[in-house]
C-alpha positions in Angstrom: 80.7 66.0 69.7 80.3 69.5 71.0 83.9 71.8 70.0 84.9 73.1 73.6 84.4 77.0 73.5 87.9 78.6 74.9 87.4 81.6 77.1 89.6 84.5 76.7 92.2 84.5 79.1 91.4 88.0 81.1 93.9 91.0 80.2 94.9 91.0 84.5 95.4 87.2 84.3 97.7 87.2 81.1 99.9 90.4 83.3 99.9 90.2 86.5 101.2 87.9 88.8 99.4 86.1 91.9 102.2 86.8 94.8 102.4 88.6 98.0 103.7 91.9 97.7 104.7 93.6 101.1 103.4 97.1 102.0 106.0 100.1 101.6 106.1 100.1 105.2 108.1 96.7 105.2 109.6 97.4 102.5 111.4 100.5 104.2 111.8 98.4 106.9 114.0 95.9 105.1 115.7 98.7 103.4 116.9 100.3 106.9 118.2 96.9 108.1 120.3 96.8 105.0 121.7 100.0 105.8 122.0 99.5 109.3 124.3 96.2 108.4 126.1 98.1 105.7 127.0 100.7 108.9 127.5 98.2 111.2 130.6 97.2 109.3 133.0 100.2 110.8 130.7 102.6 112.8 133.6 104.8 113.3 133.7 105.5 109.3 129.9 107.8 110.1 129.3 110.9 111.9 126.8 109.1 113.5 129.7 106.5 115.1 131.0 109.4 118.1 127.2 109.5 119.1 126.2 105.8 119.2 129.2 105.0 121.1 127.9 107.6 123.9 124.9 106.2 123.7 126.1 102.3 124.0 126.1 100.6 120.8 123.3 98.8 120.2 121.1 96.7 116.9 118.2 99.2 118.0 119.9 102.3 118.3 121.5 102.2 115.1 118.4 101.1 113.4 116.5 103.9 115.0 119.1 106.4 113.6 119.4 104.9 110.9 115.6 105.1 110.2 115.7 108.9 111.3 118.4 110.0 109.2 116.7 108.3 105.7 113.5 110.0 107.0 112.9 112.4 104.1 114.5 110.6 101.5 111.9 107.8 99.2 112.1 104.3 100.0 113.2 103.9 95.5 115.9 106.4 96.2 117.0 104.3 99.1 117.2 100.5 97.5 119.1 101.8 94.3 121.8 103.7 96.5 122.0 100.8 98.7 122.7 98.1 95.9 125.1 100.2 94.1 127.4 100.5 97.3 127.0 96.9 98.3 128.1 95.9 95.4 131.0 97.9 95.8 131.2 96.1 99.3 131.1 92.9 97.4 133.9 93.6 95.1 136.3 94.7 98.0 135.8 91.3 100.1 136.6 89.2 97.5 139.7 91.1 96.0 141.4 91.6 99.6 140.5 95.0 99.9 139.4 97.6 103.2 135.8 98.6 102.7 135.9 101.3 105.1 136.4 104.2 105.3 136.3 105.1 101.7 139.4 105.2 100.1 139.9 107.1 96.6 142.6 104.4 95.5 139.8 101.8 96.0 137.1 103.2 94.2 139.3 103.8 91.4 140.6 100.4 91.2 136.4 99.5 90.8 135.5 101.8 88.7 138.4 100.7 86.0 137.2 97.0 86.4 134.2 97.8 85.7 135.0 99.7 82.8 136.9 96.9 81.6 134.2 94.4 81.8 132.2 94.9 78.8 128.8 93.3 80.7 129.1 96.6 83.1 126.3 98.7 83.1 127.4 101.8 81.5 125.7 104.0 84.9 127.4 101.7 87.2 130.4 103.9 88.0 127.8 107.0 88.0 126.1 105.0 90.0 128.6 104.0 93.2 129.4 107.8 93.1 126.2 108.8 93.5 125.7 106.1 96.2 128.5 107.5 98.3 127.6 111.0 98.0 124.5 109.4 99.1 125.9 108.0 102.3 128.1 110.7 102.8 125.2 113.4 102.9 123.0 111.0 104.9 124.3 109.4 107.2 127.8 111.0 107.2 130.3 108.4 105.5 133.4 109.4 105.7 136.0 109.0 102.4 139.6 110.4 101.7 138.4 112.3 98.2 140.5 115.4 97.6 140.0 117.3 94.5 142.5 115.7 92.6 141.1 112.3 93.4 137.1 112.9 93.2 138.1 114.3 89.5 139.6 111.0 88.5 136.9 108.6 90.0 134.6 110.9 88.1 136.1 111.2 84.8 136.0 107.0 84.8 132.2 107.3 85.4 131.4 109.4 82.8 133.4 107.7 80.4 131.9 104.6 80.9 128.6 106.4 80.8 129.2 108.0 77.2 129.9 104.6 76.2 126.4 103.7 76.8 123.7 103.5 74.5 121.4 106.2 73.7 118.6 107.3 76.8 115.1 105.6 75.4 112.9 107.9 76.3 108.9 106.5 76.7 107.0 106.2 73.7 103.9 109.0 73.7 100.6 106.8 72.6 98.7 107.3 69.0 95.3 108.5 68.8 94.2 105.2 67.4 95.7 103.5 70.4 93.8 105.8 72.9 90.5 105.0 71.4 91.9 101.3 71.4 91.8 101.5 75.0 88.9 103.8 75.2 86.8 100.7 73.5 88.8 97.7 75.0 87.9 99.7 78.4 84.4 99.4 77.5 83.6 96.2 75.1 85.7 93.5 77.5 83.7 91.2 79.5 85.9 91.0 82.6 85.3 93.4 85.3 89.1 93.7 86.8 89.7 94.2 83.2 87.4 97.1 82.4 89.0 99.1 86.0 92.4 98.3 85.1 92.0 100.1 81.4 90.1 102.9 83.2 92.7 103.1 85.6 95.2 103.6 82.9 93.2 106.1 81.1 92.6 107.9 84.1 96.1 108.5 84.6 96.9 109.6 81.0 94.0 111.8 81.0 95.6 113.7 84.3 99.2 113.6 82.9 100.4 111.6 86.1 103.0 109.0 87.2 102.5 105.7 87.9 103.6 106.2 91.1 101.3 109.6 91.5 98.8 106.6 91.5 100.6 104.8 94.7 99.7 107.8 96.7 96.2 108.5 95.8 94.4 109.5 99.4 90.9 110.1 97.9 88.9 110.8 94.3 86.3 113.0 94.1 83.9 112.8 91.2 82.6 115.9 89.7 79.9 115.7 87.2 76.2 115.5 86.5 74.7 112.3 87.7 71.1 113.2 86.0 72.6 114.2 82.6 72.9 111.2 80.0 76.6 110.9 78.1 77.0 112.9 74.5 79.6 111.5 72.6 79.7 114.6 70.4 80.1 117.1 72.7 82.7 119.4 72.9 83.2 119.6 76.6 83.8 116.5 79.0 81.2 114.8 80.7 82.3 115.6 83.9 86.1 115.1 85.8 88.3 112.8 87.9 90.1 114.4 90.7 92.5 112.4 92.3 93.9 114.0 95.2 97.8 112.8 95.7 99.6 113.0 99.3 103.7 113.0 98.9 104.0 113.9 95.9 107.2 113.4 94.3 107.6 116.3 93.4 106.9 117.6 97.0 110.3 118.8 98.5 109.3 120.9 101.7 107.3 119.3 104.9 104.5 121.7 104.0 104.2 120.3 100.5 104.6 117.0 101.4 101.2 117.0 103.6 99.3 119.2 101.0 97.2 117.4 98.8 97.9 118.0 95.3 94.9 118.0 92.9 95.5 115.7 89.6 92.6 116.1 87.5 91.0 113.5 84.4 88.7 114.9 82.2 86.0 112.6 82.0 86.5 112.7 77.9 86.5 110.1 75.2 88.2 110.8 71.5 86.6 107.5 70.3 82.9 108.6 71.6 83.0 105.4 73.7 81.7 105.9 77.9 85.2 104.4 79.1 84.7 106.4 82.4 81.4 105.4 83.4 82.2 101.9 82.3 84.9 102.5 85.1 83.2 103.3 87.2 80.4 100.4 87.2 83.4 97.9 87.1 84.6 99.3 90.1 81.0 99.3 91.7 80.6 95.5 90.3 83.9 94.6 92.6 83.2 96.0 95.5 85.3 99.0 95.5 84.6 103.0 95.8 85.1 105.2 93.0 84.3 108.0 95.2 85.8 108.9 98.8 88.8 107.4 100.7 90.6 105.3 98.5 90.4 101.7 100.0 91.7 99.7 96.7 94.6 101.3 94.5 93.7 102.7 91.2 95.8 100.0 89.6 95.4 97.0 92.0 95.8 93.4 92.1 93.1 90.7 91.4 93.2 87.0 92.7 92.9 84.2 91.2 89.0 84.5 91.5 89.2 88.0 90.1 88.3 89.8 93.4 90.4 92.8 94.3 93.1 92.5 96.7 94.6 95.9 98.1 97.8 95.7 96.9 99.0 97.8 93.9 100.8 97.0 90.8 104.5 97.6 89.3 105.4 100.2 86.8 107.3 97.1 84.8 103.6 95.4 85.3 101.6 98.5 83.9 103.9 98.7 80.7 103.2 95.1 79.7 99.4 95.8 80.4 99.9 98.8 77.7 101.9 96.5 75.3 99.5 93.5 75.7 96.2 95.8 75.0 97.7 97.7 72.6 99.2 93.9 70.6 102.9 95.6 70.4 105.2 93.2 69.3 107.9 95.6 67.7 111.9 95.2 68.1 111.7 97.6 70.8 108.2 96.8 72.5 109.8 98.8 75.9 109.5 102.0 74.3 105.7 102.1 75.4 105.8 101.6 79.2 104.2 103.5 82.2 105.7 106.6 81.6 103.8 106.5 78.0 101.1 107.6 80.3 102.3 110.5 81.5 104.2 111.9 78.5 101.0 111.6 75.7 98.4 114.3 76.9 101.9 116.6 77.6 102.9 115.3 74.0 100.0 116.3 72.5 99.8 119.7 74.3 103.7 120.8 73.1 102.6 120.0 69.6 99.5 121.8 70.2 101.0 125.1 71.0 99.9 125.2 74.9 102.1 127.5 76.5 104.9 126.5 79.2 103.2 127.6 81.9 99.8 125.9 81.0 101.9 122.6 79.9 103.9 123.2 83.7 100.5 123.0 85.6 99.6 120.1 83.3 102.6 117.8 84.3 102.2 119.3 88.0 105.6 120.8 87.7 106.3 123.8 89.8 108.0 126.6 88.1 111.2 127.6 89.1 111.2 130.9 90.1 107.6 130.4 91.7 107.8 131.3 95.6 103.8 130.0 96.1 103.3 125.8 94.8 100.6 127.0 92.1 100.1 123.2 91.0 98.3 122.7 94.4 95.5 124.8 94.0 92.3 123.6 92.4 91.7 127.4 91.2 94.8 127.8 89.5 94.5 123.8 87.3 91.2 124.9 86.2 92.3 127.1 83.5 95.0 124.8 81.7 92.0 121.6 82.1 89.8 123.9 79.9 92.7 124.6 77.7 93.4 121.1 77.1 90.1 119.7 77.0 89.6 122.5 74.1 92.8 120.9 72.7 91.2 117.2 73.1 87.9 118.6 71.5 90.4 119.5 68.1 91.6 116.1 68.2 88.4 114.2 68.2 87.1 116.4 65.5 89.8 116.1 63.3 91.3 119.5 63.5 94.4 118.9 65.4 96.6 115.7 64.1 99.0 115.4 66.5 100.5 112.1 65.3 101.2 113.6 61.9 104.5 115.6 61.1 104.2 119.4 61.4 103.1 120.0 57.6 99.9 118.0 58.5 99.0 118.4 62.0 96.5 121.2 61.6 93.7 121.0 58.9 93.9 123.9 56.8 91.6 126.2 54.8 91.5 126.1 51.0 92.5 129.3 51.2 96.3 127.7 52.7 95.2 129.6 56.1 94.8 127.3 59.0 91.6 126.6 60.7 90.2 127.9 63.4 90.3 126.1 66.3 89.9 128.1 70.2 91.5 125.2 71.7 94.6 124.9 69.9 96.9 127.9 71.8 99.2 128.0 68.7 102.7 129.4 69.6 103.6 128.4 66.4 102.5 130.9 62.6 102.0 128.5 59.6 102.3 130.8 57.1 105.6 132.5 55.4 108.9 131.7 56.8 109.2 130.6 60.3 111.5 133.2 61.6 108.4 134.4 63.6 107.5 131.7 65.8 106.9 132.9 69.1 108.7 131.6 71.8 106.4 129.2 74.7 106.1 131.6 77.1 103.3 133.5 78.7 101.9 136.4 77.0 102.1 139.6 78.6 99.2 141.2 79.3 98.0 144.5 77.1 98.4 146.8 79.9 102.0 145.8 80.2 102.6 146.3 76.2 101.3 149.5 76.3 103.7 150.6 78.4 106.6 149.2 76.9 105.5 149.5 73.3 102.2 151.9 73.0 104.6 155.3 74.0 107.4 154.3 71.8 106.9 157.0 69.6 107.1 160.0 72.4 109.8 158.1 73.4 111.2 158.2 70.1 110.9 162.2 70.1 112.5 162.7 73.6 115.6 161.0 71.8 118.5 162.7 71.1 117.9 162.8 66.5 120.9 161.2 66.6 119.9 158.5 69.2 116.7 157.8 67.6 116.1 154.4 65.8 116.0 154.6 62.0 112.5 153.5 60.3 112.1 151.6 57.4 109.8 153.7 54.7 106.6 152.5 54.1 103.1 153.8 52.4 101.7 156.1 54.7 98.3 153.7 54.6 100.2 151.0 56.4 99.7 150.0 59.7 102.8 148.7 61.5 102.0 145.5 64.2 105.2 143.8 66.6 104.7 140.6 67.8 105.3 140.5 71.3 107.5 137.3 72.0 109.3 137.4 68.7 109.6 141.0 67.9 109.2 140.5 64.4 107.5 143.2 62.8 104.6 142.6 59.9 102.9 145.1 58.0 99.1 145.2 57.1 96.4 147.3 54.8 94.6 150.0 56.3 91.8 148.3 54.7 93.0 144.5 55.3 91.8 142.0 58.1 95.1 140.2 57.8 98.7 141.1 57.6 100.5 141.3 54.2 102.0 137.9 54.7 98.8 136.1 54.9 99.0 135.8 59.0 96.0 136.7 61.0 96.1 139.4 63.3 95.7 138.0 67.1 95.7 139.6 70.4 99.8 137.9 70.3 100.8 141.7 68.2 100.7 145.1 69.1 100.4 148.3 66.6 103.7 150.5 66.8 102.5 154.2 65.6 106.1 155.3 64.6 106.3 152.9 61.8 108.8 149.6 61.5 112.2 149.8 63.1 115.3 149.5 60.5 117.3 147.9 63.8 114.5 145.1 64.1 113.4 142.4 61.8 110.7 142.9 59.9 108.5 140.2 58.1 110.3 139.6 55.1 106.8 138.1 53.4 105.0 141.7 54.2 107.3 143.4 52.5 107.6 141.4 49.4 104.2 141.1 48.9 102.2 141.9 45.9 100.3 144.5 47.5 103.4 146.3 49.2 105.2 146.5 45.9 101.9 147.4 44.2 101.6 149.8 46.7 105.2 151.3 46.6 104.7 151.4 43.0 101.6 153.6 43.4 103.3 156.2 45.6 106.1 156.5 43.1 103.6 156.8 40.0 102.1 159.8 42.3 105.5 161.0 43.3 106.7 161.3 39.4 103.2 162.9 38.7 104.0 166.0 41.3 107.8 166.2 40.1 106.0 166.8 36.3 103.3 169.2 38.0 105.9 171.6 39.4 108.1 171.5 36.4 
């Protein structure tokens, strides 16, 4: 008899699961009627209570301002503050105890229960606190703390939440288990399959969230229809921009209606077309890879494997990772969605890109920015080039970035490291690390001219007993600063590199007046062969005059 010939069960079908998942919109809804209930218990105990009771009290009013006052805040934000305080509300109905308005007494008797019971959640006091501050700020719950009292509910909470275990942050993925998914995305036979992988990709390409992929309004492709694919070239085949209403990052009105451009390289370190493989899957089922998005980036799939506009968890896109990728290890969570996000910025830090490249990246505003940089296409399309550079290093070998630091960068047999333009190294390889520059922006030359190039007229409009002392060298020594770490290296008139062995790099600065006693200077350029060789010339010639004139 003929052996029955098993099908692989599809990646989607292993994954996800076949139920109806309401939209956000219902899901906010439900959320508001929750808090409405919660409200409803002592209307009095809100600011809002004075204002509904002028108004007549009413199911609709107070869902209305309910809905009005959680407005700005994200429907996530919402559910977790909500369960922590209804379990709270819980715990005072069956012990006897007054719910509203908040009483410190109360909270405190919770917060020690629950440190007693050793199946609490180590954040649950954390938590309730931050649930009430929540409601307080929100919707204008009223509570009883004085400053004695708020100290002693939150001493409990973060005792209980040092007892907890250590924070497991996301795994970053391997190389090898990139190009795993690179060829998965290209070799399986199921379509839903092949867009899922490329959907992953896609989002660790363009360093975003999971839920940066929930709010995907349109993608534009950018690339070169007529040209054919060249797995060895250096620069990516074309790009995936993703442009990403409400982004979570977005805290202003203004930046919460400006699209923010997240961009994929279309790039493969395993050689292997995942994006245009993508991109027919998508065609194959029906849905645009160009345009308005119609069907998520991540969505569902029926039981006939047709897409069904609904999107897929972050718990759900972990377990696709884990399932591709065959981890079964003790901790198989370590590798979840966020694994997306962090790799390409893991690779970058160990890279040597600087902050403010590795900022725009991670679409992170900076601080002290007063325009949102991160949503201009302009301003991305320097650190894209920088990192696709970076990507180039790692395909061809030059750039290990899942090796420890004595082996991520392929060096020379001369114990120099290679070349590489893409890798922005912030870090020097050679002689003692007490000159690593700092991750920050270089300056630019006009800048350290000013603050370095007049030093020595500086130096003579000193007071002589002002001035800075200067540590004696050869007179055919040049004298170079670097300009985040100050550290001072010395080099040959006639040399291409410093004493030490570093190269010299638009990252140093020559200093006319010679090296400063009251800075640090390289200790490997002065210990050198050739400074002591050179040292020893100048005193040969020095003895030499001494004999002349006697």
């Amino acid at each position: 008899f003929k052996r029955r010939v098993h099908k692989p069960i599809p990646l989607h079908a292993k994954v996800l699961k076949h139920f109806h998942v309401a939209d956000s919109s219902s899901k906010r809804s439900s959320l508001v009627s929750d808090w409405a209930s919660l409200v409803a218990v002592d209307v009095n105990s809100f600011a809002m209570g004075a204002m509904l009771e002028e108004e007549g009290f009413s199911r609709a009013g107070l869902l209305s301002s309910v809905a009005a006052c959680m407005a700005t805040k994200a429907t996530a934000t919402i559910h977790r503050r909500f369960c922590a305080l209804n379990r709270f509300a819980k715990w005072t109905g069956q012990s006897g105890r007054e719910l509203f308005p908040i009483k410190e007494r109360v909270v405190f008797d919770y917060l020690t229960m629950l440190q007693d019971n050793p199946v609490s959640a180590p954040s649950s006091g954390q938590s309730l606190l931050q649930a009430i501050n929540f409601a307080s700020g929100v919707l204008g719950l009223k509570t009883n703390f004085d400053v004695i009292g708020q100290q002693r509910v939150k001493g409990v909470a973060e005792a209980m939440a040092r007892n907890g275990p250590p924070v497991m942050q996301a795994t970053p993925l391997t190389v090898e288990q990139v190009k795993r998914l690179e060829t998965l995305a290209c070799v399986v036979d199921s379509a839903p399959d092949r867009a899922t992988l490329g959907g992953l990709l896609i989002l660790m390409y363009s360093c975003s969230r999971h839920s940066d992929s929930l709010r995907i309004e349109s993608i534009i492709l950018d690339m070169d229809e007529t040209a054919s694919y060249d797995q060895d070239a250096a620069e990516p085949f074309g790009y995936i921009e993703l442009l990403v209403l409400n982004h979570k990052a977005a805290r202003s009105v203004k930046m919460k209606r400006t699209y923010l451009p997240m961009v994929c390289p279309m790039f493969s370190l395993s050689g292997e077309p995942w994006f245009t493989s993508w991109m027919e899957a998508r065609t194959t089922l029906g849905m645009k890879c160009a345009g308005p998005v119609e069907y998520p980036l991540l969505c569902r799939f029926d039981e006939d494997g047709k897409p069904v506009k609904e999107e897929i968890t972050a718990t759900e896109v972990g377990a696709l990772l884990r399932e591709a990728l065959d981890i079964r290890s003790e901790s198989p969570h370590s590798v979840r969605s966020h694994s997306l996000k962090c790799t390409v910025l893991s690779w970058a830090s160990k890279g040597g890109l600087s902050l403010a490249t590795r900022r725009i990246l991670g679409h992170h505003l900076d601080p002290g920015a007063r325009s949102a940089e991160i949503y201009g296409r302009d301003t991305i399309a320097p650190s894209i080039r920088k990192l696709c550079s970076l990507l180039h290093a790692i395909k061809v070998g030059r750039f290990r970035p899942d090796c420890t630091r004595s082996g991520r960068f392929i060096k020379k047999s001369g114990g120099q490291e290679a070349e590489d333009e893409g890798v922005e190294s912030s870090d020097e390889s050679i002689g003692d690390n007490s000159d690593a520059s700092t991750d920050v922006a270089d300056a630019t030359d006009s800048e350290d001219e000013a603050v370095y190039g007049k030093r020595k007229y500086l130096a003579h409009l000193a007071f002589p007993n002002l001035r800075a002392n200067t540590v004696p060298i050869p007179q055919n020594f040049r004298t170079w600063r670097h300009k985040s770490s100050v550290v001072q290296h010395l080099q040959d008139a006639g040399g291409q590199v410093f004493l030490c062995g570093r190269k010299v790099s638009d990252r140093y600065v020559e200093i006319d007046e010679g090296p400063l006693a009251e800075l640090q200077v390289c200790q490997g350029c002065m210990k050198s062969k050739t400074a002591a060789a050179a040292e020893g010339e100048e005193a040969r010639e020095s003895q030499e005059k001494f004999h002349f004139f006697l």
